[in-house]
C-alpha positions as CSV (number, residue, x, y, z in Angstrom):
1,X,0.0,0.0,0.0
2,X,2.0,3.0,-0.9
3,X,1.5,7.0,0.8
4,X,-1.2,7.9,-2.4
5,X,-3.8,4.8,-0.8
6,X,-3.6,5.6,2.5
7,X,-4.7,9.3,1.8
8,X,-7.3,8.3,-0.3
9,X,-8.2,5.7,2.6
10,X,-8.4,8.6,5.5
11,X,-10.4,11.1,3.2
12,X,-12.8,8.6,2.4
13,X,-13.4,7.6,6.0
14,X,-13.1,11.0,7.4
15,X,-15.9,11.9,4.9
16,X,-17.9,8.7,5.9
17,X,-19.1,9.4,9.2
18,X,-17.8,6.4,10.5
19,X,-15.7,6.6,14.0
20,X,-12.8,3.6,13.7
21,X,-11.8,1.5,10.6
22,X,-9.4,-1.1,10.8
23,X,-7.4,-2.4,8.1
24,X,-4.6,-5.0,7.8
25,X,-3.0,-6.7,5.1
26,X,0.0,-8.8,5.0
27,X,2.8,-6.1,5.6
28,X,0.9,-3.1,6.8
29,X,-1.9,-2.4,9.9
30,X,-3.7,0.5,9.8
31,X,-6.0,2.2,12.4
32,X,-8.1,5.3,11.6
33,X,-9.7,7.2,14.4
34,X,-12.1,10.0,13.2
35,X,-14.4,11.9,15.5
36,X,-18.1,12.8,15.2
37,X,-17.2,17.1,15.1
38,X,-15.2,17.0,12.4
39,X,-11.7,16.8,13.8
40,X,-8.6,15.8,12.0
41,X,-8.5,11.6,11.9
42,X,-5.7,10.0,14.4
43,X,-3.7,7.9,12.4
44,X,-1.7,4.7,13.3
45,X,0.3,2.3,10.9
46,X,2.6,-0.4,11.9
47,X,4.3,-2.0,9.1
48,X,5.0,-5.6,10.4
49,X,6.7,-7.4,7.4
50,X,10.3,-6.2,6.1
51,X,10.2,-3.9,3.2
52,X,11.3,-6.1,-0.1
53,X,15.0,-5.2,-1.3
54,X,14.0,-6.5,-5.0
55,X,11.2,-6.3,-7.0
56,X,9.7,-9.6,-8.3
57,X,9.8,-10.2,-11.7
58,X,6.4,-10.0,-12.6
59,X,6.1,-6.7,-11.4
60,X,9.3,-5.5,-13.3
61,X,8.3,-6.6,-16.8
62,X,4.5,-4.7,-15.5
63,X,6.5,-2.1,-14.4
64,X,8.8,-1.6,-17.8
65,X,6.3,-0.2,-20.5
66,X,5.3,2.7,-18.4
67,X,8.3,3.9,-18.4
68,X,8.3,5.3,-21.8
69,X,4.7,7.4,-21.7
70,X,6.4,9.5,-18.6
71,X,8.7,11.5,-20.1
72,X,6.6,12.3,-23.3
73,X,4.1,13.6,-20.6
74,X,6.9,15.4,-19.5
75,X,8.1,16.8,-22.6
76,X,4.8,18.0,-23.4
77,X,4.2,19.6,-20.0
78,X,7.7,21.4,-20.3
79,X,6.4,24.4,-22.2
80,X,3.8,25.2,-19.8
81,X,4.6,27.1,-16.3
82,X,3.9,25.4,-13.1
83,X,1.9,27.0,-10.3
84,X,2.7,25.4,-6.8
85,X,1.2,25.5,-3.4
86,X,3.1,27.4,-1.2
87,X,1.4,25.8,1.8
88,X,-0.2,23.1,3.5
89,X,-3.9,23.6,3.3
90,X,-7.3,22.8,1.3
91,X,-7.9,23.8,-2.0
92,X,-11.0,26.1,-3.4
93,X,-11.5,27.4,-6.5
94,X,-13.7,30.3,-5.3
95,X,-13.5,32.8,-2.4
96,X,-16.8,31.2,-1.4
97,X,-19.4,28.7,-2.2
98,X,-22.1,31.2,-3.7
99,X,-19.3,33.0,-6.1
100,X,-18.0,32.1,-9.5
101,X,-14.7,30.2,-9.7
102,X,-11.7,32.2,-10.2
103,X,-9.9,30.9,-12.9
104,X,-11.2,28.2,-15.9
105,X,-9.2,26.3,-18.5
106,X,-8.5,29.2,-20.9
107,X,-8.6,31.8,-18.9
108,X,-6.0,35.3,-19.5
109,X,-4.3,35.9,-16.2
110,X,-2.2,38.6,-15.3
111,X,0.8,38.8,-12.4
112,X,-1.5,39.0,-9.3
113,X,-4.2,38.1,-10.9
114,X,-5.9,35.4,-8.1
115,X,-5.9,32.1,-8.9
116,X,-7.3,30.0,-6.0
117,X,-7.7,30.1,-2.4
118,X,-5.6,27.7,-0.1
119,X,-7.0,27.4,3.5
120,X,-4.8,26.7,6.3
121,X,-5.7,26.6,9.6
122,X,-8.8,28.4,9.3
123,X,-6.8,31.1,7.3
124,X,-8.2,31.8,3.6
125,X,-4.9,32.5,2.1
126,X,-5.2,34.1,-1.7
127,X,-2.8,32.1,-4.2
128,X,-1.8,35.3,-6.9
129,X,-0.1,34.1,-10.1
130,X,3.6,35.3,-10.7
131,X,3.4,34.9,-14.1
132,X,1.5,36.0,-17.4
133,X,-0.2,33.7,-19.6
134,X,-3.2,31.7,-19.8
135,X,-4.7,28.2,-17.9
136,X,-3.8,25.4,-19.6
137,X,-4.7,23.0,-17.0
138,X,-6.0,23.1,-13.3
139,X,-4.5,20.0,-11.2
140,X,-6.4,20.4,-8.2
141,X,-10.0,19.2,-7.1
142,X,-12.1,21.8,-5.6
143,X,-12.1,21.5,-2.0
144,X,-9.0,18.7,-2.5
145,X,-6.2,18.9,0.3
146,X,-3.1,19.9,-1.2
147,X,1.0,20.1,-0.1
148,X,3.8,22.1,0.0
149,X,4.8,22.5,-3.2
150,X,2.4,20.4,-4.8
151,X,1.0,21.5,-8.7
152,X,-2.3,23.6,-8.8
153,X,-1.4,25.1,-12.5
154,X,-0.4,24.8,-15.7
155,X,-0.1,28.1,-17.5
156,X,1.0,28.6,-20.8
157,X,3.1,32.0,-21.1
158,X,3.2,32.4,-24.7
């Protein structure tokens, strides 16, 4: 289970309502605590088997043809600008939930020219672009938790 399953796994059981889940497999335990007001899930894991040195084979010939397809994404990406978080916080695409969204796919922006809102600790912090150009591509779910550094934008400057 890699670091991408077990967030999906605590936003869909803090959304759930449910108070405890339990989940083991063979290497990994994992204990989810939420609470009925809303408060941030205690987490516990304990991996119990040791982490595999090698990869089996099966999963290295699975593993070989995607290899090729990642750096033609990245080659096409490479012209674009990318916007980045500059905090810890939730995502939202409008400064509140009975206003239009700030930005769409094709949208002009301008240097501090608002892009999104990332909240962080109860603090609605604007995101301003730094850059000219227009939207290419928005990254981010509305109302998606995001991280440090982690890609919001793409932004075409030509």
């Amino acid at each position: 289970m890699d670091l991408k399953e077990i967030q999906n796994l605590i936003k869909f059981v803090s959304n759930s309502g449910v108070a405890e889940v339990k989940l083991e497999t063979g290497e990994i335990k994992i204990t989810i605590r939420t609470t009925l007001e809303g408060n941030s899930p205690d987490i516990t894991y304990v991996q119990q088997a040791p982490m595999q040195h090698a990869m089996p084979a099966a999963a290295a010939v699975a593993a070989a043809p995607a290899t090729p397809a990642t750096p033609a994404a990245s080659d096409e990406n490479s012209k674009y600008i990318t916007i980045k978080s500059p905090m810890i916080g939730t995502f939202y695409r409008k400064p509140s939930p009975d206003k239009p969204v700030f930005v769409e796919v094709g949208t002009s922006i301008g240097k501090g020219d608002v892009l999104c809102v990332v909240e962080a600790m109860k603090l609605f912090n604007e995101i301003e672009a730094e850059v000219t150009g227009k939207i290419v591509k928005i990254l981010v779910d509305d109302m998606s938790p995001v991280e440090f550094d982690q890609p919001l934008f793409l932004v075409d400057p030509s």
